[in-house]
Every structure is written in structure tokens, then in C-alpha cells.
MITOR-677781 format. One record per residue (C-alpha): residue number from 1; residue in one letter; chain; z, y, x. Coordinates in nm, 3 decimals. Example, Ala and Ser with C-alpha at 12.3 -4.5 7.8 and 13.67 -1.06 7.14 Angstrom:
REM MITOR-677781
<i = 1	aa = A	ch = A	zz = 0.780	yy = -0.450	xx = 1.230>;
<i = 2	aa = S	ch = A	zz = 0.714	yy = -0.106	xx = 1.367>;
//
This chain:
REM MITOR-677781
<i = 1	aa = X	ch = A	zz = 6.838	yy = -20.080	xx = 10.331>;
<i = 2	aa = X	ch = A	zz = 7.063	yy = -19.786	xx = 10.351>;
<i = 3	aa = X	ch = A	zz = 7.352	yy = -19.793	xx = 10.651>;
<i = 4	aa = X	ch = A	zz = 7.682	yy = -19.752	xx = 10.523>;
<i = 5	aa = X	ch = A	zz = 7.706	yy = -19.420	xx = 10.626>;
<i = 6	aa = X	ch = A	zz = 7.487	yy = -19.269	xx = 10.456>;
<i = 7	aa = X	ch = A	zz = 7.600	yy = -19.419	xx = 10.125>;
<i = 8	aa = X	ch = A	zz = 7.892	yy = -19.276	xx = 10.211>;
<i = 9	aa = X	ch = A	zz = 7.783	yy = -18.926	xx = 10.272>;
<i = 10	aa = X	ch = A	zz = 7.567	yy = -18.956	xx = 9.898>;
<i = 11	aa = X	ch = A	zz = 7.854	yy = -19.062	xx = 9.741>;
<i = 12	aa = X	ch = A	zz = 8.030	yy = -18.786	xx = 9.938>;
<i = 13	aa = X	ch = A	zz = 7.754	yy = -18.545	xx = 9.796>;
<i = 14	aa = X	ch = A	zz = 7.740	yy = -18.634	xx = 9.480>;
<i = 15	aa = X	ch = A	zz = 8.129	yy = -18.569	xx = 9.439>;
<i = 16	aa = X	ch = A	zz = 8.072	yy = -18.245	xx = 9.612>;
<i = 17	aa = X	ch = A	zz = 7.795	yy = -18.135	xx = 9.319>;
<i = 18	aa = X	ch = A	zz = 8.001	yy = -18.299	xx = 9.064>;
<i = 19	aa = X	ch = A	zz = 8.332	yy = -18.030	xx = 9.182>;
<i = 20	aa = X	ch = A	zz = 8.058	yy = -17.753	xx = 9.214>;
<i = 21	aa = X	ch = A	zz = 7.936	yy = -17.810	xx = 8.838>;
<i = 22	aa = X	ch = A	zz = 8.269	yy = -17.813	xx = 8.730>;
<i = 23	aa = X	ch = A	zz = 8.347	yy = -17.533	xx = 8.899>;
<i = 24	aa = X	ch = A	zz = 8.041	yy = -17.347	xx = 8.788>;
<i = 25	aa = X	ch = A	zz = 8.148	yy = -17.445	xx = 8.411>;
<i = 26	aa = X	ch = A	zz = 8.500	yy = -17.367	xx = 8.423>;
<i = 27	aa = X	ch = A	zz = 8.380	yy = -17.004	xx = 8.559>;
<i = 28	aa = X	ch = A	zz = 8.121	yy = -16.946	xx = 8.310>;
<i = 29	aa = X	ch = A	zz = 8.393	yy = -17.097	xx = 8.022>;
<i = 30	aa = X	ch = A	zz = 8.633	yy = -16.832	xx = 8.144>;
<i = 31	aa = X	ch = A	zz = 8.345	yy = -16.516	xx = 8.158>;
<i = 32	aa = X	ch = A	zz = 8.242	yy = -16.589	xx = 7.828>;
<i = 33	aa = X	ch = A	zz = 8.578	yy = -16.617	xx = 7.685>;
<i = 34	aa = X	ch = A	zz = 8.660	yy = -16.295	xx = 7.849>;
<i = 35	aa = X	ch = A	zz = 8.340	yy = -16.144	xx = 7.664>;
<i = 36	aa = X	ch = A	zz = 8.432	yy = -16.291	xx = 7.346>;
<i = 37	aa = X	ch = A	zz = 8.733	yy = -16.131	xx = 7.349>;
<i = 38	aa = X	ch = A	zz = 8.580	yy = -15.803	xx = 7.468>;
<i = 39	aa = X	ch = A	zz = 8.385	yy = -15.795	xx = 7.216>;
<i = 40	aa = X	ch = A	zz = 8.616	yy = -15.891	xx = 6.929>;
<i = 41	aa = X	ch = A	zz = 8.852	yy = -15.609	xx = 7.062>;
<i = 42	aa = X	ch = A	zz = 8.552	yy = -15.346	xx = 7.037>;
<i = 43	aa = X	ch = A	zz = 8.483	yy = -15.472	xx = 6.734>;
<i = 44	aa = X	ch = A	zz = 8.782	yy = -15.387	xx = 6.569>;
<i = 45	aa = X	ch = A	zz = 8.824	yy = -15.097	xx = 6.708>;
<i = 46	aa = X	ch = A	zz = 8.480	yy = -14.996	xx = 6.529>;
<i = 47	aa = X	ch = A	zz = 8.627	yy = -15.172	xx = 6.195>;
<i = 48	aa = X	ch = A	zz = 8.973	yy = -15.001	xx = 6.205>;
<i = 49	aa = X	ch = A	zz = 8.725	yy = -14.667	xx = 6.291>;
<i = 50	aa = X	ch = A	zz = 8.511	yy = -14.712	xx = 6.004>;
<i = 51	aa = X	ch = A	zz = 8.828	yy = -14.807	xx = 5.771>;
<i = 52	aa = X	ch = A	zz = 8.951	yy = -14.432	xx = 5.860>;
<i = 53	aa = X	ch = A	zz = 8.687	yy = -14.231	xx = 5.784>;
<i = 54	aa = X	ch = A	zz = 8.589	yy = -14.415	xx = 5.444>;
<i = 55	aa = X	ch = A	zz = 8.958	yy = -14.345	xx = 5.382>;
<i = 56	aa = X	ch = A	zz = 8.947	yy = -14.025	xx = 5.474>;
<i = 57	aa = X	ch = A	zz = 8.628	yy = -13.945	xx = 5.266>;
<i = 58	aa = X	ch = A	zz = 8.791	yy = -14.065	xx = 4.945>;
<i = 59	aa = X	ch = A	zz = 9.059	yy = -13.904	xx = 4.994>;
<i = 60	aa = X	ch = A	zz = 8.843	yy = -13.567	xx = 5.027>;
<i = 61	aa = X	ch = A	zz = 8.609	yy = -13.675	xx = 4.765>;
<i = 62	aa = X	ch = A	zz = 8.941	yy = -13.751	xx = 4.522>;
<i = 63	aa = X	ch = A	zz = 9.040	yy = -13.341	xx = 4.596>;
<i = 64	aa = X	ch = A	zz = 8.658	yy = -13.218	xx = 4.531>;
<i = 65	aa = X	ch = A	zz = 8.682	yy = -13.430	xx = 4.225>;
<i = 66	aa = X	ch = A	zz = 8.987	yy = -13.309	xx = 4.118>;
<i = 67	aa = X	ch = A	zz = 8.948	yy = -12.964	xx = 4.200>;
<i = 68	aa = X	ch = A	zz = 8.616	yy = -12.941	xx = 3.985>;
<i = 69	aa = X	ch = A	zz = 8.806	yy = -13.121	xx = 3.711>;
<i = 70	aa = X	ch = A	zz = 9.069	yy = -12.849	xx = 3.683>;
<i = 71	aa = X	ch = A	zz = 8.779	yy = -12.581	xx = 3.695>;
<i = 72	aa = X	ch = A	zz = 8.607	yy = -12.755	xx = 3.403>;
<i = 73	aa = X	ch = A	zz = 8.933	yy = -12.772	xx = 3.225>;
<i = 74	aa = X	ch = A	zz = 9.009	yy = -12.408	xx = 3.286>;
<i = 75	aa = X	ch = A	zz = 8.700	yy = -12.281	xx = 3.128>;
<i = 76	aa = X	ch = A	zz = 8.693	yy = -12.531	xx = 2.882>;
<i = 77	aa = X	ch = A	zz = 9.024	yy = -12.352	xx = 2.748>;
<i = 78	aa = X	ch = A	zz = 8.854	yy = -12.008	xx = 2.802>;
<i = 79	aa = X	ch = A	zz = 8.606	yy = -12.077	xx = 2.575>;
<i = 80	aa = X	ch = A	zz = 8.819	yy = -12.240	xx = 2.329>;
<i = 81	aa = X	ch = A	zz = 9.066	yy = -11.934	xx = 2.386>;
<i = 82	aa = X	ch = A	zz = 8.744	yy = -11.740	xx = 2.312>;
<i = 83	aa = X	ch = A	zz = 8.615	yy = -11.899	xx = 2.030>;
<i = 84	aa = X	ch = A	zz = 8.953	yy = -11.897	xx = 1.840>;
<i = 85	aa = X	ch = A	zz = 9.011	yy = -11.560	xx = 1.931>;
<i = 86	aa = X	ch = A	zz = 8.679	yy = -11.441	xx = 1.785>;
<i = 87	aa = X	ch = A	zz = 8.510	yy = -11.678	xx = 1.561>;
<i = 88	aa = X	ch = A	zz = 8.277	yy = -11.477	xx = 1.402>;
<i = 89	aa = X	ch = A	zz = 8.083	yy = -11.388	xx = 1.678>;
<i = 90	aa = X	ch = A	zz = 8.108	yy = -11.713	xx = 1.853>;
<i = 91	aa = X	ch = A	zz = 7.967	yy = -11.893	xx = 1.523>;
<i = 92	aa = X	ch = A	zz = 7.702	yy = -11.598	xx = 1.529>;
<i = 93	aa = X	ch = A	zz = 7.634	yy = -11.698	xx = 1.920>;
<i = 94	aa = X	ch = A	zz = 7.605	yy = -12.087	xx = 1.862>;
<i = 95	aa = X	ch = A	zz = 7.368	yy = -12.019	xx = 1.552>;
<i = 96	aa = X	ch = A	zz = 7.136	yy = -11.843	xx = 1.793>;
<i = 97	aa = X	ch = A	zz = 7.161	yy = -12.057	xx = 2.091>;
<i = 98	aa = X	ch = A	zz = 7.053	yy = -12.330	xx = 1.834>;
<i = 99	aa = X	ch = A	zz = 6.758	yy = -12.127	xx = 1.695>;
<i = 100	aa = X	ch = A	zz = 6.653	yy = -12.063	xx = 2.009>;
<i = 101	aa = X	ch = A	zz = 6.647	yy = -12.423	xx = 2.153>;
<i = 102	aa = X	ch = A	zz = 6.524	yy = -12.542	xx = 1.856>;
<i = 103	aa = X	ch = A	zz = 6.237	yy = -12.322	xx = 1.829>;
<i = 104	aa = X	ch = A	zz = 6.164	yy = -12.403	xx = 2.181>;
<i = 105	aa = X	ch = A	zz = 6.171	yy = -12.758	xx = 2.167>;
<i = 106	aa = X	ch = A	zz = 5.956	yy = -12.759	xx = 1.827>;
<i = 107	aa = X	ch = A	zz = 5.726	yy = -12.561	xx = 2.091>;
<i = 108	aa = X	ch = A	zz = 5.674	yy = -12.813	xx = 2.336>;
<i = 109	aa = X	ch = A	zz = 5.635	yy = -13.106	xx = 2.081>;
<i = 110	aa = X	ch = A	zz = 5.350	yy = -12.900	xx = 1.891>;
<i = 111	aa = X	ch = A	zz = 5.205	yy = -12.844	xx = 2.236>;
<i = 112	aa = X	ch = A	zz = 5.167	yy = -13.198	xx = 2.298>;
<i = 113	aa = X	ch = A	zz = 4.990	yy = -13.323	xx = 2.030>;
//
């Protein structure tokens, strides 16, 4: 049916498409490894980037924390300075802070019912 010659050239086709696809695959193999590895160098990039700053903002958030800590401290030792120093009065202050609060919050709970 077909001349020998033209099986020839089909079979000489078909080994020609067969190189081209594997060709075509190797080349699309090697661009997609390239943009896997593109990627995974961006990406940690971005992770070591990220790692900095939330190291860097616990390290700042440490100093806030322990700056307002040794503010606290300081005038909790005022006051207790304070208080020692003059008890008295400071008794005399604490009875009418409580007075006060208390008569305000008997206030509000008469006000509600």
C-alpha cells in the first residue's frame, strides 16, 4: 500500500517529533526548575526579612517593657517612701479615697434599681 519510502520518511518523522518532544520537555523541566528555585530564594529572603523585624520588635518591645517596669517601681517606692515618711496623713488620704469611692459606687447601685 505504502512505497517504502514513504514509510521511511514517517518513521523518519515520527523520530523527528519524538526528539522535538523531548526537547520541548527537557526545556520546560529546566525553566521550571529555574523558577522553583527563584522562587524558593525570594522566599527566604522574605522569611529571613520577616525573622528580623519580629526580632527586632521584641527586642524594642522588651526595652518599652522594661523601661515602664522601672517607672512603676520608682514610684511604687515614692509612695512607700511617702507613706512611711508621713503616715498620718497618708492613712487620713486612703480613708477618704475610700469614702469617696464607696459613696460613689453605693450611688450607682441605688441608681439602678
Amino acid at each position: 500500500m505504502f512505497s517504502n519510502s514513504t514509510k521511511v520518511a514517517a518513521d523518519v518523522t515520527e523520530a523527528s517529533a519524538e526528539n522535538d518532544l523531548k526537547s520541548t520537555a527537557k526545556a520546560v523541566k529546566s525553566s521550571a526548575k529555574k523558577i522553583y528555585d527563584h522562587v524558593t530564594d525570594d522566599l527566604g529572603h522574605y522569611a529571613d526579612d520577616a525573622d528580623h523585624r519580629v526580632r527586632d520588635l521584641t527586642h524594642r518591645a522588651r526595652d518599652q517593657f522594661d523601661a515602664a517596669k522601672g517607672r512603676f517601681d520608682d514610684a511604687r517606692h515614692r509612695i512607700n517612701d511617702r507613706i512611711n515618711d508621713k503616715p498620718v496623713p497618708s492613712a487620713a488620704i486612703a480613708l477618704g479615697v475610700g469614702l469617696v469611692l464607696g459613696l460613689l459606687l453605693a450611688g450607682s447601685r441605688s441608681s439602678r434599681y
